[in-house]
SEKOL-67116 format. One line per field, with one value per residue (C-alpha): residue in three letters; x, y, z. Coordinates in Angstrom, 3 decimals, decimal comma. Layout:
N
type c(ALA  ...)
px c(X  ...)
py c(Y  ...)
pz c(Z  ...)
This chain:
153
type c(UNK  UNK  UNK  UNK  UNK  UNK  UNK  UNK  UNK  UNK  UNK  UNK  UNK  UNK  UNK  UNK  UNK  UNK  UNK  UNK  UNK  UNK  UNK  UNK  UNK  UNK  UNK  UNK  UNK  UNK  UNK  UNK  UNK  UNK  UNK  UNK  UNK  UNK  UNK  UNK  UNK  UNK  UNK  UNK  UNK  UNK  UNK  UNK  UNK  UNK  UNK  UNK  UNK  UNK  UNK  UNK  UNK  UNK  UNK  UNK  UNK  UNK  UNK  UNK  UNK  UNK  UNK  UNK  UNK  UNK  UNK  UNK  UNK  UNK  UNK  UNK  UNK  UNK  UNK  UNK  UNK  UNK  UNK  UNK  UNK  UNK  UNK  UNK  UNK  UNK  UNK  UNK  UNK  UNK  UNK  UNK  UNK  UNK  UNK  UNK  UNK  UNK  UNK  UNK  UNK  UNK  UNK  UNK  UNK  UNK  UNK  UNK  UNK  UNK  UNK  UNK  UNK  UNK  UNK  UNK  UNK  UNK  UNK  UNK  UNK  UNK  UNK  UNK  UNK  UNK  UNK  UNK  UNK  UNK  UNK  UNK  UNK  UNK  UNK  UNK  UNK  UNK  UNK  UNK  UNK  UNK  UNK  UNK  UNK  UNK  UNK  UNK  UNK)
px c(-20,632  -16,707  -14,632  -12,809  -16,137  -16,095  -14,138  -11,994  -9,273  -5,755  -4,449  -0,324  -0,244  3,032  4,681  4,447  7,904  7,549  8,200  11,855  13,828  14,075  10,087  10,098  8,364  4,941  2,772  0,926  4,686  7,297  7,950  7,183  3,813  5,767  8,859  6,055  4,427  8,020  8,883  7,686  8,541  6,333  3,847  3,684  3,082  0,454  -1,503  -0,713  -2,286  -5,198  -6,225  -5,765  -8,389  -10,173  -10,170  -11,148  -13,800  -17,507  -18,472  -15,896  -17,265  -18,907  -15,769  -13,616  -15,715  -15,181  -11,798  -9,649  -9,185  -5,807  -4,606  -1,742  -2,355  -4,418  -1,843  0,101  -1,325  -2,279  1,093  2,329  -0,481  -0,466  3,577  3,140  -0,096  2,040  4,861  6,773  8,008  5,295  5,333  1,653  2,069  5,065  3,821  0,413  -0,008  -2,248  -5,249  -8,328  -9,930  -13,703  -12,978  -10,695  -13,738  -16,710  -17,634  -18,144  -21,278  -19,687  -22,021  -21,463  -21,728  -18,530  -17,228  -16,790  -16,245  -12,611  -12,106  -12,399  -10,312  -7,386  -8,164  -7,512  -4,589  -2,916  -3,391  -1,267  1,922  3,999  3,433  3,339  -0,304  -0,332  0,717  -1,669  -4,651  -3,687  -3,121  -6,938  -8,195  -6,305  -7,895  -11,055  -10,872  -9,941  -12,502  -15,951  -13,705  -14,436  -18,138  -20,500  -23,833)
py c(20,399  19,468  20,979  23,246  24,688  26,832  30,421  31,328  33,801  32,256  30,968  30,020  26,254  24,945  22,303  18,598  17,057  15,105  17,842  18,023  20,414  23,340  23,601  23,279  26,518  27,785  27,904  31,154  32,799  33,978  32,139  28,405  27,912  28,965  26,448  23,841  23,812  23,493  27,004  28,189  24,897  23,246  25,721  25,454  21,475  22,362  24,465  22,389  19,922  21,772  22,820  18,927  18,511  20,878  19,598  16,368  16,332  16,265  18,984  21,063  21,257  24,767  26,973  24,760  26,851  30,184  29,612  30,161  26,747  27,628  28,005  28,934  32,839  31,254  29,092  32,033  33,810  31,220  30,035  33,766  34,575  31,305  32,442  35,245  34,412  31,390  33,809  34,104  36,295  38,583  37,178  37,975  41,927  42,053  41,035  42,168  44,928  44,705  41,835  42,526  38,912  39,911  42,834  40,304  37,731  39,690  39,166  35,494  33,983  32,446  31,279  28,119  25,243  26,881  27,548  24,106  22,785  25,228  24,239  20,253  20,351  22,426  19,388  17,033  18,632  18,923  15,422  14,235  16,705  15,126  18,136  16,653  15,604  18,743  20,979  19,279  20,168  23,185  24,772  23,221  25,527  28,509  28,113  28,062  32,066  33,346  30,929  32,397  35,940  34,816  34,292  37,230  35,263)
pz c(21,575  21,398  23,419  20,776  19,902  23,053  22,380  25,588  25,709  25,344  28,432  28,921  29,344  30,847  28,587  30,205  31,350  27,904  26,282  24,443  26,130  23,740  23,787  27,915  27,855  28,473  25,114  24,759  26,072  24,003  21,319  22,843  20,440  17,539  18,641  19,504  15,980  14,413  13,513  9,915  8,391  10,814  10,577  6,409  7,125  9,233  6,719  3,976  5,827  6,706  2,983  2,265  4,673  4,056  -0,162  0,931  4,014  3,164  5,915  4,280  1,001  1,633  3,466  0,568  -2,075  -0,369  -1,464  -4,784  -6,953  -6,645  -2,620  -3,150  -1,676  0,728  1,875  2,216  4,432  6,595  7,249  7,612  10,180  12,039  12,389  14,009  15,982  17,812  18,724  15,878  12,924  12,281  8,022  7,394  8,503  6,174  3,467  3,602  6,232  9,689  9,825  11,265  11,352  11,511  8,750  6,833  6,633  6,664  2,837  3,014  5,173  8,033  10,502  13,018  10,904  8,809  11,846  12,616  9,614  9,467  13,109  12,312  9,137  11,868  14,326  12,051  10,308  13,794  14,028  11,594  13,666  15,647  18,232  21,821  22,745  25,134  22,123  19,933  22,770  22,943  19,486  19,063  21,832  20,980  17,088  18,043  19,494  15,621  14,028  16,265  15,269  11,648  12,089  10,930  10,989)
């Protein structure tokens, strides 16, 4: 089992002396994840990576098809969530109201296996950040607590 398959709550993570000086904060506080992952530019890189991913890997294949041919909505409100979720702007919730992540995902059969798949497409996307390596751990972590949210099965 990797280690990002294991849901714990979020836990504040001081940033590493490495760290550039306007993230030297502790992720999971404030804003500091939001900062970390680039702000919302850096956050819409992320995703964009992420649904390239998630277009291209094998495992994928199945969450990929739970998906509009067009991701451009999907994209959306990813990048608005994610946004708010790491500290930031609260986008999603102004443009589309409250989330519920179990409600939100409750129509489509997500068991582990699509679990996993979502959760390796995010590890790879955050591989190709330049986040810091402790960021990078991190953000992984964190994911996995939405993504077993997202499972109904």
């Amino acid at each position: 089992m990797k280690e990002w398959q294991i849901a714990e709550p979020q836990k504040q993570v001081p940033a590493p002396e490495s760290v550039s000086s306007e993230v030297k904060a502790v992720f999971g506080q404030g804003d500091a994840s939001f900062v970390a992952a680039g702000g919302e530019e850096g956050i819409r890189q992320l995703v964009n990576d992420f649904y390239a991913e998630m277009s291209s890997l094998k495992q994928a294949e199945k969450i990929r098809a739970m998906h509009p041919a067009d991701l451009a909505v999907s994209i959306d409100k990813l990048s608005r969530f994610l946004c708010g979720w790491l500290g930031g702007p609260k986008r999603y919730s102004e443009k589309y109201g409250k989330i519920h992540i179990p409600v939100a995902h409750r129509h489509l059969a997500i068991g582990e296996a699509e679990r996993d798949a979502w959760l390796a497409c995010m590890e790879k996307a955050i591989a190709r950040q330049a986040y810091s390596e402790a960021f990078k751990s991190y953000l992984l972590k964190q994911l996995a607590v939405p993504a077993e949210r997202c499972r109904n099965c």
